[in-house]
C-alpha positions as CSV (number, residue, x, y, z in Angstrom):
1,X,-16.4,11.3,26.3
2,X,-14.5,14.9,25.9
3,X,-11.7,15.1,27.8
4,X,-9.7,18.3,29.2
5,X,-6.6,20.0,26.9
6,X,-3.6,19.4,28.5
7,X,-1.0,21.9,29.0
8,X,2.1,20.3,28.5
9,X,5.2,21.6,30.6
10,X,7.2,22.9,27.7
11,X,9.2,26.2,27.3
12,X,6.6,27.3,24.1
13,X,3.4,25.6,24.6
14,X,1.2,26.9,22.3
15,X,-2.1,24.7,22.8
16,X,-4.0,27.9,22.8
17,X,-2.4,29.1,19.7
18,X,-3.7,25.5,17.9
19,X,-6.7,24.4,19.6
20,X,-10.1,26.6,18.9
21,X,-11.1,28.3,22.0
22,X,-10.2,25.4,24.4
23,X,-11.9,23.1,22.5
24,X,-11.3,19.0,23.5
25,X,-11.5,16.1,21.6
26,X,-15.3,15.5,20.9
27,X,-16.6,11.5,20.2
28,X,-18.6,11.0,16.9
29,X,-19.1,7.2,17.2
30,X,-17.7,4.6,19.1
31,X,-19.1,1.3,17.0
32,X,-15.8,-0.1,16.2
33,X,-13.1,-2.7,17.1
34,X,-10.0,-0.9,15.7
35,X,-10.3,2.5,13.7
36,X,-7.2,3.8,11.3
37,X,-6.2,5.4,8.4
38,X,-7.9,8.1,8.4
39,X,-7.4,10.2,5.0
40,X,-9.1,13.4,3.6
41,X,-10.5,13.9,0.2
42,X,-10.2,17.7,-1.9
43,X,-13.7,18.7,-0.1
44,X,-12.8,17.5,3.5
45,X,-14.4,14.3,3.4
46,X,-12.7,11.9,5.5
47,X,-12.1,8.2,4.8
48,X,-11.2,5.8,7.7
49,X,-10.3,2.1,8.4
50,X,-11.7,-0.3,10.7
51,X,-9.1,-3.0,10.0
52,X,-10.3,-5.8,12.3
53,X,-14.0,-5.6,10.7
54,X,-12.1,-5.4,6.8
55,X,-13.8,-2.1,6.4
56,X,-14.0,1.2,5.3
57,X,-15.8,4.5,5.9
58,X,-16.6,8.0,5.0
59,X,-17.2,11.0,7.2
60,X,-18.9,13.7,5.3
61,X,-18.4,17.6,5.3
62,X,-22.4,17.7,7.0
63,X,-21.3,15.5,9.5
64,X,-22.9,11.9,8.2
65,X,-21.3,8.3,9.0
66,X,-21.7,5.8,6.4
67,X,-19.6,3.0,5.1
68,X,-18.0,3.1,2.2
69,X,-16.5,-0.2,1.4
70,X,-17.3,-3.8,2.7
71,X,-14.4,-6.5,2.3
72,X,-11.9,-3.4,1.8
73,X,-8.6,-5.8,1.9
74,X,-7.8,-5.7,5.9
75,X,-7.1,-1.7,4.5
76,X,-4.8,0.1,7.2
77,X,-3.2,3.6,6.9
78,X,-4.6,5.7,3.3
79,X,-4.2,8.6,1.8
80,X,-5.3,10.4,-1.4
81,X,-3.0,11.1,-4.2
82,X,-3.1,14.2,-6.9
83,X,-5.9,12.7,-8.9
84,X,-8.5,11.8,-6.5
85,X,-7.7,8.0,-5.7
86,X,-7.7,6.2,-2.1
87,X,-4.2,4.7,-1.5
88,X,-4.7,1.9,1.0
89,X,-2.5,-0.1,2.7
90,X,-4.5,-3.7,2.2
91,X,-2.7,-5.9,4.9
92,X,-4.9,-8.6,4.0
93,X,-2.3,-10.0,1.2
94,X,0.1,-7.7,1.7
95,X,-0.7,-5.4,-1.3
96,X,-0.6,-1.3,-1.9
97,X,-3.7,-0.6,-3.5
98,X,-5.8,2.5,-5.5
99,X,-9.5,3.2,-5.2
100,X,-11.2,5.0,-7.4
101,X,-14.0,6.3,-4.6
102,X,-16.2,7.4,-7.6
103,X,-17.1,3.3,-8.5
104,X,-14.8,1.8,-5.6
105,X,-12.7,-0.2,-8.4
106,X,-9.5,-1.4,-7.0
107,X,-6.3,-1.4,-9.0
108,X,-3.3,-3.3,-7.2
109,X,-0.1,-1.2,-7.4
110,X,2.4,-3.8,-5.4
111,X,1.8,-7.4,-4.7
112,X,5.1,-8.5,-3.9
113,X,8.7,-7.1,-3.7
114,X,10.8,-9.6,-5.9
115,X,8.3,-12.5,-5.7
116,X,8.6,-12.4,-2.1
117,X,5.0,-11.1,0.2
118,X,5.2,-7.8,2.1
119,X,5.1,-7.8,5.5
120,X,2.3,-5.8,5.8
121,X,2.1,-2.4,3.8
122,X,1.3,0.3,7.3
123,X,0.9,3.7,5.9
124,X,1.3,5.9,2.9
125,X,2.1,9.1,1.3
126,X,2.3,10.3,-2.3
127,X,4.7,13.2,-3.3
128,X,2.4,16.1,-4.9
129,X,5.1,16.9,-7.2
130,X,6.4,13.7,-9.0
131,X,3.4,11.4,-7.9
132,X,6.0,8.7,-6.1
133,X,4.4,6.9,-3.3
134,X,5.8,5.8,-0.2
135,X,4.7,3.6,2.7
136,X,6.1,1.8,5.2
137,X,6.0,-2.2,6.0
138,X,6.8,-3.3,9.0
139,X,5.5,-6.4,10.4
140,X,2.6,-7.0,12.5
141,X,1.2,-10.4,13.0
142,X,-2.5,-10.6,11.7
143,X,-4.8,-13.3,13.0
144,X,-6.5,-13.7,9.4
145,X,-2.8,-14.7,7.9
146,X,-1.9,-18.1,7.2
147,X,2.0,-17.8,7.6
148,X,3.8,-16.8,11.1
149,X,6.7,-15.3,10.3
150,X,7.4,-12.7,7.7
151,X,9.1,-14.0,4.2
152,X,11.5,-10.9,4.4
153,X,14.1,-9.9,6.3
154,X,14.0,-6.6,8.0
155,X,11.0,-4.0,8.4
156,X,12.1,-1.4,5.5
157,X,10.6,2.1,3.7
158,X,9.4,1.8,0.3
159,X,8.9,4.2,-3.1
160,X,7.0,3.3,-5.8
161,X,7.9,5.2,-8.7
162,X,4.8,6.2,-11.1
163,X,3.8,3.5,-13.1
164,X,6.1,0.7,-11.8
165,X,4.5,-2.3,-10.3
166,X,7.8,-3.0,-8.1
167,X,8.6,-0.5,-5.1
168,X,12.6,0.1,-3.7
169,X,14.0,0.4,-0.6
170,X,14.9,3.7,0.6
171,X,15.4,3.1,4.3
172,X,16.3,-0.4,6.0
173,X,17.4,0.7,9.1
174,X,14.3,1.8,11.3
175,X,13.2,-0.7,13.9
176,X,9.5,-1.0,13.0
177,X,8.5,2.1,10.3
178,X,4.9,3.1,11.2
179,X,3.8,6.6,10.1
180,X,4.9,8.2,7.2
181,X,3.6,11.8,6.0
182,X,5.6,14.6,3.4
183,X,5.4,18.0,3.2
184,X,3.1,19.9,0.7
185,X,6.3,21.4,-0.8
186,X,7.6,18.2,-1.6
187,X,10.7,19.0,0.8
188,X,10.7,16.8,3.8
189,X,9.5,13.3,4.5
190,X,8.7,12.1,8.3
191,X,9.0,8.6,9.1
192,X,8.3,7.0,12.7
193,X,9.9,4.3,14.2
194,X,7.3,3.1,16.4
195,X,9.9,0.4,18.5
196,X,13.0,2.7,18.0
197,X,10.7,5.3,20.1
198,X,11.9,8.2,17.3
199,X,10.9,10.1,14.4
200,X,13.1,11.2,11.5
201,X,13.1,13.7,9.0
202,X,14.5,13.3,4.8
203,X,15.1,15.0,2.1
204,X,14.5,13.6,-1.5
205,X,17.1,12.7,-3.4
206,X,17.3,11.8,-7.5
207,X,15.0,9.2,-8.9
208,X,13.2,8.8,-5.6
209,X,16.0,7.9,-2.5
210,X,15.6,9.3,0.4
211,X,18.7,11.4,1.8
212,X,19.8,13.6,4.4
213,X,18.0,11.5,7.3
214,X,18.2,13.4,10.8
215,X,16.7,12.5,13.7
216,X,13.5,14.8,14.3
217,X,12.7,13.7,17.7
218,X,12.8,11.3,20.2
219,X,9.1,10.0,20.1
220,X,7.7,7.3,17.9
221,X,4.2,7.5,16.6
222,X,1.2,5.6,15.4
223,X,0.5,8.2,12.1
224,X,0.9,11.5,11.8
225,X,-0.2,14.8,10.0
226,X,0.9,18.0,9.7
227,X,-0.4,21.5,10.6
228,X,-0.5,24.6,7.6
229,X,2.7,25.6,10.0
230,X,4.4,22.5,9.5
231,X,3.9,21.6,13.0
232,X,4.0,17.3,13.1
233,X,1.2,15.5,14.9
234,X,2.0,12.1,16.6
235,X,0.0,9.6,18.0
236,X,0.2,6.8,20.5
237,X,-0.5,8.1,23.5
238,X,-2.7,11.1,22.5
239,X,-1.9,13.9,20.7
240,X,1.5,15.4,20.7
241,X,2.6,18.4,19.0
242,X,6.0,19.6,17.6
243,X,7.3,22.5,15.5
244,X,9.5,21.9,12.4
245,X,12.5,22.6,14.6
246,X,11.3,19.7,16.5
247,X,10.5,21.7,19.9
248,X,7.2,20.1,21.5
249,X,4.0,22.7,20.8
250,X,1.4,20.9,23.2
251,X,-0.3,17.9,24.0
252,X,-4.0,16.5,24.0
253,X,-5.4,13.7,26.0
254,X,-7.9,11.3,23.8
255,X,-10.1,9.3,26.2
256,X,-9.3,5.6,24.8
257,X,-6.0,3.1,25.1
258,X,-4.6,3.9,22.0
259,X,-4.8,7.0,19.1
260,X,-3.6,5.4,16.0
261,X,-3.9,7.9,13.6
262,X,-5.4,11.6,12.4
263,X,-5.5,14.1,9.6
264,X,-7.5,17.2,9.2
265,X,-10.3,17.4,7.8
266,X,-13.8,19.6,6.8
267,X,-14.9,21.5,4.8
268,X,-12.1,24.4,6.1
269,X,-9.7,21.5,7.3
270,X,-9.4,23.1,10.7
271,X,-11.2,19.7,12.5
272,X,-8.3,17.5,13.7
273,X,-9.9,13.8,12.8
274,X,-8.6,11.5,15.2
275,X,-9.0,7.7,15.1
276,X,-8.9,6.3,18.2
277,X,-8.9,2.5,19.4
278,X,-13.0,2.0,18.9
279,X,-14.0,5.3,18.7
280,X,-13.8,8.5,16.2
281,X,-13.2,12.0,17.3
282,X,-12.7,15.5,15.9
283,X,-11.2,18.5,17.4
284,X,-11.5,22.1,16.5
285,X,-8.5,24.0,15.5
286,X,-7.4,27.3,14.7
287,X,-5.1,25.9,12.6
288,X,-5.7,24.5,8.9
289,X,-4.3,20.7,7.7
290,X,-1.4,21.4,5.7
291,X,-3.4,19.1,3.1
């Protein structure tokens, strides 16, 4: 199931400066019906969604597959905040939750925005400075939702300041916000808009907003990660690569229809963890995750 690198035609393609000795995306399992979220613990343990089958699992640092959590709340995109918890973006009624992966206890941080339903939380990122989250909620219709059309109008950005049950809106003028991922710094925040076909970059402003916003480049994405560079990773069709100036790196085929999401991951966080349609892969880097 490997598939060849592929050299983009770029002026600075670099695949061979990221990719470990012209290593390709490798399968580990291919026993699901949709695979996302993937998120990486302190030790490189990665944590993954399989949203259609409402669960969640854990690939270890020794290379073991096991699940994690049964009924895990339709959980889409996660990610781990500064004190070891499992943000999860649990679709099922439209809530942001934590999970403590020590005793899997779930605390629900938003269950509404003014009394009215979410659309559908998407993905997630917590500042490692100030501890705000933000995700994005854009609407997707599920098949295991009673209503038809969404409660609210428009497909917005959200922070959640720390300790506030009740998130705000920091961007409401992206077609569908998808993937969302900050810099380690606490700098810059990229946002796709998966319809809109672009990606932006932000800076952070006072008690949370968002400012600055610039378009980063003209390609939407599924997730996304960065690179201990600050190269960005988007998804969709493959892997595609760009430098903080926004000057595509490289691109990587992934044999299946759609790669929804990756982060890095292992014990040295130079395997690229890429979820992918039914399958799981992992690619070999010579780069580490910036996380």
């Amino acid at each position: 199931m490997a598939t060849d690198t592929i050299a983009m035609d770029t002026p600075d393609n670099q695949t061979a400066q990221l990719v470990a000795d012209s290593a390709t995306p490798q399968l580990i399992a291919r026993q699901f019906k949709f695979t996302e979220g993937p998120a990486v613990d302190r030790q490189g343990n990665v944590f993954f969604t399989d949203q259609p089958n409402n669960t969640i699992w854990q690939y270890d640092t020794s290379g073991k597959l096991s699940l994690f959590m049964a009924d895990a709340g339709r959980a889409n995109g996660m990610y781990f905040d500064a004190k070891g918890h499992l943000l999860a973006c649990a679709d099922e009624h439209n809530q942001l939750w934590s999970i403590d992966p020590n005793n899997k206890k779930v605390k629900v941080l938003v269950k509404d925005f003014g009394g009215k339903r979410l659309n559908g939380p998407n993905d997630v990122w917590a500042h490692p400075k100030t501890g705000g989250i933000y995700f994005t909620d854009p609407y997707y219709q599920r098949d295991y939702w009673a209503r038809n059309s969404p409660d609210m109008v428009g497909q917005k950005v959200f922070y959640l300041a720390p300790g506030q049950t009740q998130p705000v809106v920091v961007d409401d003028q992206l077609r569908k916000p998808n993937g969302i991922i900050g810099t380690p710094d606490g700098r810059y925040l990229y946002v796709a808009d998966i319809d809109g076909d672009k990606t932006y970059r932000y800076q952070f402003g006072p008690d949370g907003h968002l400012t600055d916003k610039q378009l980063f480049v003209e390609q939407g994405s599924d997730g996304m990660t960065l690179d201990e560079k600050g190269n960005v990773y988007l998804t969709g069709n493959g892997v595609t690569v760009y430098s903080a100036a926004g000057q595509k790196l490289a691109h990587f085929d992934v044999p299946e229809k759609w790669t929804g999401n990756i982060c890095f991951a292992g014990r040295d966080h130079k395997m690229l963890f890429i979820t992918a349609s039914e399958g799981i892969y992992k690619l070999s880097m010579r780069v580490k995750g910036a996380y």
